[in-house]
C-alpha positions in Angstrom: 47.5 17.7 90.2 47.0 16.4 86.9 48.1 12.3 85.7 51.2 13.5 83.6 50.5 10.2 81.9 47.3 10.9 81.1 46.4 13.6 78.7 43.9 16.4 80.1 41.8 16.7 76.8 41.2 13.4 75.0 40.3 14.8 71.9 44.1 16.0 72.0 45.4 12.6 72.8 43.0 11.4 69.9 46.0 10.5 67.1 45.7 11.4 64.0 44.4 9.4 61.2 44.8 11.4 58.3 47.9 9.1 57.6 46.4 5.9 58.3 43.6 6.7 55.8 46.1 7.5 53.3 47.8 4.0 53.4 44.7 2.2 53.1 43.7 4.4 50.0 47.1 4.2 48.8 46.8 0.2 49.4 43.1 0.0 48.2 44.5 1.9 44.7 47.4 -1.0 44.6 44.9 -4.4 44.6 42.9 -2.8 42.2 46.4 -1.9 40.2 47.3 -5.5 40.9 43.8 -6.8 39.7 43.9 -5.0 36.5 47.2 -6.9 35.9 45.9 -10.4 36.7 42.9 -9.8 33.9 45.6 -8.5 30.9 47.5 -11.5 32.6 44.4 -14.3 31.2 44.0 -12.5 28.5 47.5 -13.0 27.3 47.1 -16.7 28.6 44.1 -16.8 26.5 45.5 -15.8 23.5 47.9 -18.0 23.5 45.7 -20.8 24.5 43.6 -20.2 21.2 46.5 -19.9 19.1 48.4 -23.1 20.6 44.8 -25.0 19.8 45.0 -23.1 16.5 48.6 -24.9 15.8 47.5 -28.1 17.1 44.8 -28.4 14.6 46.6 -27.5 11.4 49.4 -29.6 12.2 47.6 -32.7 13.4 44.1 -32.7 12.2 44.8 -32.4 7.8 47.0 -35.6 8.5 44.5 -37.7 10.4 41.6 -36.9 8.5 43.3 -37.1 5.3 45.0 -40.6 6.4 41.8 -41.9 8.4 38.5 -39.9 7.4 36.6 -38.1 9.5 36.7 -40.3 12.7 35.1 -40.4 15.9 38.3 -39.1 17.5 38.5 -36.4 15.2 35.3 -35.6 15.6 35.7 -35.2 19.0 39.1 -33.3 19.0 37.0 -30.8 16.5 34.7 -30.4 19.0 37.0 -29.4 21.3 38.6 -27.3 19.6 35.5 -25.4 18.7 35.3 -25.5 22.7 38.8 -23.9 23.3 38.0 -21.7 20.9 34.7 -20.2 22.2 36.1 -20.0 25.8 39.1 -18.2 24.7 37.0 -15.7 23.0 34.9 -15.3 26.0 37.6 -14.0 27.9 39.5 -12.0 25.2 35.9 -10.2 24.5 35.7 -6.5 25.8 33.2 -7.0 28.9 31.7 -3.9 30.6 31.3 -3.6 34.4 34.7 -3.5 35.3 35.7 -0.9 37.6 39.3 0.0 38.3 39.2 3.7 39.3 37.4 7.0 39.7 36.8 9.4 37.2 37.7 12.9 38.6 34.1 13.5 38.2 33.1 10.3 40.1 35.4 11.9 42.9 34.2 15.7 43.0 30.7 14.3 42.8 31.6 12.6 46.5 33.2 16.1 47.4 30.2 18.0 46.5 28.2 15.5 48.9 30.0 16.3 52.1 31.1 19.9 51.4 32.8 19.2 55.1 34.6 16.2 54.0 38.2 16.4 55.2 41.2 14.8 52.4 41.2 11.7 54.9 37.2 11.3 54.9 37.1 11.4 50.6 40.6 8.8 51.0 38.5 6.9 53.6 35.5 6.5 51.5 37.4 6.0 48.0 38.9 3.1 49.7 35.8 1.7 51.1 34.9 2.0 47.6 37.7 0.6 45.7 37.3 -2.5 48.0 33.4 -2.7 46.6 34.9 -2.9 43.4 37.8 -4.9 43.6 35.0 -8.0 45.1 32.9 -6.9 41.9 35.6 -8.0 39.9 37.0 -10.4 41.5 33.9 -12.6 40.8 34.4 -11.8 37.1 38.3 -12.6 37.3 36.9 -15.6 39.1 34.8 -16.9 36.1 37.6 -16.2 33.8 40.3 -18.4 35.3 37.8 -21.0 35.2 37.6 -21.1 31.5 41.0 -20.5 31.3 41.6 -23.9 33.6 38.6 -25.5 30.9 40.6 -24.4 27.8 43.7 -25.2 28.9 42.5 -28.8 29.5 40.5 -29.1 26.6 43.8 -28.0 24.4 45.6 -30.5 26.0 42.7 -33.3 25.5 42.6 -32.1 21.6 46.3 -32.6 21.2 46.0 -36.1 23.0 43.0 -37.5 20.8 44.7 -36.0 17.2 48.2 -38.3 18.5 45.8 -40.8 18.7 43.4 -40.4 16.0 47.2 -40.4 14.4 48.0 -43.4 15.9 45.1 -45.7 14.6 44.0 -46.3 18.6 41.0 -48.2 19.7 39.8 -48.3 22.8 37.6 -50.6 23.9 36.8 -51.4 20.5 36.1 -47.5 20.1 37.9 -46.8 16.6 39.3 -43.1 17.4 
């Protein structure tokens, strides 16, 4: 007498995965969505990084060179707003490599492959896929937020020295 806990066939108890591979496409589709967001998100942040160091200079720098010369401290600060300035543009500048999706010829291409593919296989695959990509750009999100982090504290070191420059501050018997 059969186990009536037990199937007889296993490839019958075998559950299907179809749905399974759906969610992970479906999820694979949503951190690339997500990562597409983060890098409009820096280059926003970006922008405004560029014009805040943009703001900083015209208002500070025409008084404390006009008042003091062209000063060690305002040299610097110009240097670093030239620095603020070049990262920014790194990350506003279109870069290619990016991959956020497949082209509907990218996908019938991986049909044509595996003629016997099943919808879950192709989901399967284009997931596995997705995930190569999203670690692809992940390194290049990576590198941005680090000149982001650079800018941002190069802005904020620019806007210190021109208060200072402003200020007629030495430091140890550095005139900025």
């Amino acid at each position: 007498m059969p186990d009536p806990v037990k199937p007889a066939d296993s490839a019958a108890a075998a559950p299907d995965r179809a749905p399974l591979y759906q969610f992970v496409y479906a999820e694979s589709l949503r951190s690339l969505t997500q990562q597409a967001t983060v890098l409009d998100n820096i280059r926003t942040r970006a922008g405004l990084v560029i014009t805040a160091a943009n703001v900083v200079t015209a208002l500070l720098a025409a008084p404390a060179i006009k008042d003091r010369g062209l000063t060690n401290g305002a040299v610097i600060a110009l240097v670093l707003f030239g620095a603020v300035g070049i990262m920014s543009l790194l990350m506003l500048l279109p870069q290619k490599g990016w991959n956020f999706r497949f082209g509907a010829s990218d996908i019938l291409a991986r049909i044509e492959e595996k003629p016997e593919a099943t919808l879950s296989d192709i989901q399967k695959r284009l997931a596995i896929l997705n995930d190569d990509s999203y670690d692809k750009n992940e390194k290049k999100i990576g590198r941005l937020f680090m000149w982001l982090r650079w800018a941002s504290v190069f802005l904020f070191a620019e806007a210190g020295l021109w208060v200072l420059v402003l200020a007629k501050v030495s430091i140890g018997g550095f005139q900025l």
